[in-house]
TORNUPA-183212 format. One record per atom (N, C-alpha, C): x, y, z; atom name. Coordinates in Angstrom, 3 decimals. Last residue first. Layout:
BEGIN
@east X | north Y | up Z | atomo CA .
...
//
This chain:
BEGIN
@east 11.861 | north -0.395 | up -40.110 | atomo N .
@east 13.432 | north 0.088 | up -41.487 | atomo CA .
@east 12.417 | north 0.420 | up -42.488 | atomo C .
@east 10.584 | north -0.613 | up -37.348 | atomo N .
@east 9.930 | north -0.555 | up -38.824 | atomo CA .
@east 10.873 | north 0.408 | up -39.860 | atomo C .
@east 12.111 | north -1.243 | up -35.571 | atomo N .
@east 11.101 | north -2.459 | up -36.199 | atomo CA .
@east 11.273 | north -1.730 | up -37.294 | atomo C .
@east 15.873 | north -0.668 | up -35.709 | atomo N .
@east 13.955 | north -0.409 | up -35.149 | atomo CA .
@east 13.290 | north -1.147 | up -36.201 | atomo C .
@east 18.379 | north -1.211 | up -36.274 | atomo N .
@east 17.645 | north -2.044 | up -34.590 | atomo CA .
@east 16.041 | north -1.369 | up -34.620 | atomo C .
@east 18.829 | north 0.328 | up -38.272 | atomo N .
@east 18.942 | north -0.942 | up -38.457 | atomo CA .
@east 18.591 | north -1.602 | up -37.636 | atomo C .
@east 19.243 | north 2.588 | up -36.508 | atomo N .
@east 17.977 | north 2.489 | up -37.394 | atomo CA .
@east 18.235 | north 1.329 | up -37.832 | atomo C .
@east 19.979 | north 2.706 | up -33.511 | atomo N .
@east 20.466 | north 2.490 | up -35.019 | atomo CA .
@east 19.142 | north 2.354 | up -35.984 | atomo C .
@east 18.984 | north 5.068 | up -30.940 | atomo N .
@east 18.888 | north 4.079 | up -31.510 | atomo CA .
@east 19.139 | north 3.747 | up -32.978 | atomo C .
@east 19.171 | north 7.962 | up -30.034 | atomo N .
@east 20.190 | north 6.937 | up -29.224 | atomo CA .
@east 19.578 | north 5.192 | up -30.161 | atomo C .
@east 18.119 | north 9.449 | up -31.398 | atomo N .
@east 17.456 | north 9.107 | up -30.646 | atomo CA .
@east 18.179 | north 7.780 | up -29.750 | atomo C .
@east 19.271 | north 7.698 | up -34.584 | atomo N .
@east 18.702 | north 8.847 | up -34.048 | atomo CA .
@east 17.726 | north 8.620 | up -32.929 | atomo C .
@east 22.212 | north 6.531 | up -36.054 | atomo N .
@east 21.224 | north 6.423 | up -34.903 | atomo CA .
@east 20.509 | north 7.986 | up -35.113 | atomo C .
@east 23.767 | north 4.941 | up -38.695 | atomo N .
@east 22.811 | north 6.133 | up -38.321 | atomo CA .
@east 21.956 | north 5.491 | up -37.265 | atomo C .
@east 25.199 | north 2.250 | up -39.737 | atomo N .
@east 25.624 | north 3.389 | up -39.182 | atomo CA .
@east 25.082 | north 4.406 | up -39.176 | atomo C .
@east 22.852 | north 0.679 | up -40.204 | atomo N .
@east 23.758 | north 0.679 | up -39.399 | atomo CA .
@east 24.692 | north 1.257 | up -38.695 | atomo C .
@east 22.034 | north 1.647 | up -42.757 | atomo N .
@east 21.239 | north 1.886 | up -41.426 | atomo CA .
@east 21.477 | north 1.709 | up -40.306 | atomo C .
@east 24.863 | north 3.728 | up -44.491 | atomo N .
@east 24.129 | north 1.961 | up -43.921 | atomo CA .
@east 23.063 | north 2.190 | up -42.798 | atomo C .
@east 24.406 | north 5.782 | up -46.645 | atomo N .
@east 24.533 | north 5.990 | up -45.873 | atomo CA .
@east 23.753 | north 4.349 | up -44.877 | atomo C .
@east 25.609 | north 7.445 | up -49.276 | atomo N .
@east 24.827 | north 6.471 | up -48.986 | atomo CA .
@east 25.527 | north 5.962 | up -47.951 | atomo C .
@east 25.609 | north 11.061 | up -50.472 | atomo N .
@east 26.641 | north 10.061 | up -49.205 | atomo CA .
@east 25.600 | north 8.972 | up -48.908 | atomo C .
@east 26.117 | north 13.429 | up -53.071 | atomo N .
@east 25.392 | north 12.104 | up -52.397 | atomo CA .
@east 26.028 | north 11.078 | up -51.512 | atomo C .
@east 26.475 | north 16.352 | up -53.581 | atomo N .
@east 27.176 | north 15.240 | up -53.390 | atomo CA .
@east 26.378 | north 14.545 | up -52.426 | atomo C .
@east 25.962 | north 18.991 | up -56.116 | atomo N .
@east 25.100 | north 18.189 | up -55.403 | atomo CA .
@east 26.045 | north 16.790 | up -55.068 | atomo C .
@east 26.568 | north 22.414 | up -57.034 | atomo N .
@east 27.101 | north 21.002 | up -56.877 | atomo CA .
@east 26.194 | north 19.971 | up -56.152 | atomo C .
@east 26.062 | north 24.977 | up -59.319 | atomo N .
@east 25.757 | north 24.390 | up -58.093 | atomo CA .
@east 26.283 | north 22.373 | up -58.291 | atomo C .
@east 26.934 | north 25.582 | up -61.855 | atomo N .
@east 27.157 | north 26.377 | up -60.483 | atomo CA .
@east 27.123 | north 25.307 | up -59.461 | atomo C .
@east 25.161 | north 25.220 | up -63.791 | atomo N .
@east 26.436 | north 24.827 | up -63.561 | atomo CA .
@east 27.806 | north 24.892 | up -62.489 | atomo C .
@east 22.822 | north 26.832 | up -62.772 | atomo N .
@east 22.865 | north 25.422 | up -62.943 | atomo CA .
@east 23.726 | north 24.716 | up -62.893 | atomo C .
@east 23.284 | north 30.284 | up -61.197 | atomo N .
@east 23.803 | north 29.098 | up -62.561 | atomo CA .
@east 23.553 | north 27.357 | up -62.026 | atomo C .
@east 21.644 | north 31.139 | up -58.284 | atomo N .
@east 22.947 | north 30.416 | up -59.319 | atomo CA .
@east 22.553 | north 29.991 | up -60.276 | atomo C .
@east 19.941 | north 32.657 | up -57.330 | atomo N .
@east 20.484 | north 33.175 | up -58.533 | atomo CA .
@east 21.513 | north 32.482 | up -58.998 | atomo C .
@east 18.599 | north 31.395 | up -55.298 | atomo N .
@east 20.169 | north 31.964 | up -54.593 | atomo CA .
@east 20.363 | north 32.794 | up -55.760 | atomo C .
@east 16.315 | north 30.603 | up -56.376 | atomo N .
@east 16.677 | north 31.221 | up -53.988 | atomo CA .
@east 17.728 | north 31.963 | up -54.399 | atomo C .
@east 16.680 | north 29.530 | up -58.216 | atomo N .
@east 15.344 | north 30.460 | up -58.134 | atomo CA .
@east 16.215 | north 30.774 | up -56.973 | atomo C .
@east 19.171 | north 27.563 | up -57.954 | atomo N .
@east 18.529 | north 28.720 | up -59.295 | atomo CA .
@east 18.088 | north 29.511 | up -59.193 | atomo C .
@east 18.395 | north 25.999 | up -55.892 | atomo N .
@east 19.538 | north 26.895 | up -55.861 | atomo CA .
@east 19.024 | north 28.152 | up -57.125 | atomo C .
@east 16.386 | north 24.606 | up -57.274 | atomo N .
@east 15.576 | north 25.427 | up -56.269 | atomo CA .
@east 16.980 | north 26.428 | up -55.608 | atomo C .
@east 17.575 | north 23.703 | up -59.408 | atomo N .
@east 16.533 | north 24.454 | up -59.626 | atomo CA .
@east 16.364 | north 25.385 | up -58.294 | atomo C .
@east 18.747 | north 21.732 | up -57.594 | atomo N .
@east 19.722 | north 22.986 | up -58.680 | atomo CA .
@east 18.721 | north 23.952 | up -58.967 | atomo C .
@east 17.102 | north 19.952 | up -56.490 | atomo N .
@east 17.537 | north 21.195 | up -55.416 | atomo CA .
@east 18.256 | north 22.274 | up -56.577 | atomo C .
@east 15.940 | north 18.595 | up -58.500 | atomo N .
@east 15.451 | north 19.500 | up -58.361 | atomo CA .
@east 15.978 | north 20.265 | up -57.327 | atomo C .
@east 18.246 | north 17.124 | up -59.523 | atomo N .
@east 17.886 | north 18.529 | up -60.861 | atomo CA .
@east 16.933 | north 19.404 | up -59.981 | atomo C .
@east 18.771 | north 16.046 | up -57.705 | atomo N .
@east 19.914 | north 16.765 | up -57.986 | atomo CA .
@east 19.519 | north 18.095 | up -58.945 | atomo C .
@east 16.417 | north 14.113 | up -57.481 | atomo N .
@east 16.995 | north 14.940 | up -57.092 | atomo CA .
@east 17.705 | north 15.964 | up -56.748 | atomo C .
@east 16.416 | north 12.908 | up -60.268 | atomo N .
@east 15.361 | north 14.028 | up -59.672 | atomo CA .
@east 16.148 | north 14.668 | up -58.933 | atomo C .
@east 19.123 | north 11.286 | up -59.455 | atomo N .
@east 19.276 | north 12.397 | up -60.870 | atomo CA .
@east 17.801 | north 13.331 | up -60.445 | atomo C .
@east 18.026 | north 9.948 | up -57.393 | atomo N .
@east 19.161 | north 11.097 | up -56.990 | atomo CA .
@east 19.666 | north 11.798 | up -58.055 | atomo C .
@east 16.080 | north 8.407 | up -59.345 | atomo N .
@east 15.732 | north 9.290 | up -57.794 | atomo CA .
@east 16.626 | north 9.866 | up -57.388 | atomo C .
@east 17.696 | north 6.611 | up -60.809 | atomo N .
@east 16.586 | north 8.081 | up -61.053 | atomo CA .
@east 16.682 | north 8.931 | up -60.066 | atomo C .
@east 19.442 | north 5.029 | up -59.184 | atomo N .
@east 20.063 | north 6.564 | up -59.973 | atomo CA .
@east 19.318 | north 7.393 | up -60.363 | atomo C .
@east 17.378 | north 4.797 | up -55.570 | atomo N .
@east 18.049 | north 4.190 | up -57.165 | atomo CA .
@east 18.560 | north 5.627 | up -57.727 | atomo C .
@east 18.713 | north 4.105 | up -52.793 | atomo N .
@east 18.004 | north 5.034 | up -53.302 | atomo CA .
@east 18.106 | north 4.287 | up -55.134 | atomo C .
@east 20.141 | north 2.989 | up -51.168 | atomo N .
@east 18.998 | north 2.252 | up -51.533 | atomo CA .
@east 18.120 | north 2.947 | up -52.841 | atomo C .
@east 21.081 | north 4.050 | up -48.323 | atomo N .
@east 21.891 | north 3.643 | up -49.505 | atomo CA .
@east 20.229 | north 2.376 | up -49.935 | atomo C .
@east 19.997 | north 7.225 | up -46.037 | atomo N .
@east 20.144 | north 5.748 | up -46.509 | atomo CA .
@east 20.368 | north 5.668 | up -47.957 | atomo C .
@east 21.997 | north 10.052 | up -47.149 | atomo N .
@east 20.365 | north 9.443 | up -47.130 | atomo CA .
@east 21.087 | north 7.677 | up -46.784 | atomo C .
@east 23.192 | north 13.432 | up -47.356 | atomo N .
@east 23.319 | north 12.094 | up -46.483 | atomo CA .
@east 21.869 | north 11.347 | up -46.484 | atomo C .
@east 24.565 | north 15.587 | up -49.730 | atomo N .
@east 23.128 | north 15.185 | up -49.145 | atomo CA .
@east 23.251 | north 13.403 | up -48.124 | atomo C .
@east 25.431 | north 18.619 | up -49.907 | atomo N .
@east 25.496 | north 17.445 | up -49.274 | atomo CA .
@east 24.667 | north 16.811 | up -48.820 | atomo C .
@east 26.085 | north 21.494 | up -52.563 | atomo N .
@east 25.185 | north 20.199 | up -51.561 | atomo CA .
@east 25.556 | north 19.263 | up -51.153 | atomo C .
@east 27.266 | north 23.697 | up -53.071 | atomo N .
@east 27.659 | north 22.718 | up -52.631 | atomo CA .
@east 27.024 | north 22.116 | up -51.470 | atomo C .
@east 27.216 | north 26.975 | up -54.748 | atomo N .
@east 27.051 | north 26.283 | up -53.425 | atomo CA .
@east 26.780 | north 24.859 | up -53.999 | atomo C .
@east 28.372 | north 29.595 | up -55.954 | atomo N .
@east 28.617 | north 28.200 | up -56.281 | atomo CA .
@east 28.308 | north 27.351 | up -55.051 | atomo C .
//
């Protein structure tokens, strides 16, 4: 029963984290042998404000 966490900037729309979700379950499915119902997928939207990488906010670089 594994349990995704997924941390992305907040922007994403509900398609794109329903793809999502169907396609890491799949790819749990095939790798691991889980059940579909098995696997968990939790989405953390995430401000550009609060994520640096590289000692800089991503809300402070030119190109967001």
């Amino acid at each position: 029963m594994p349990t995704l966490h997924v941390e992305l900037f907040e922007g994403r729309t509900k398609e794109q984290k329903a793809d999502l979700a169907r396609e890491l379950t799949q790819a749990c499915c095939r790798v691991l042998g889980s059940k579909p119902e098995g696997v968990d997928v939790i989405f953390v939207d995430v401000r550009k404000e609060n994520w640096a990488s590289g000692g800089v906010l991503w809300s402070e670089r030119s190109a967001n």
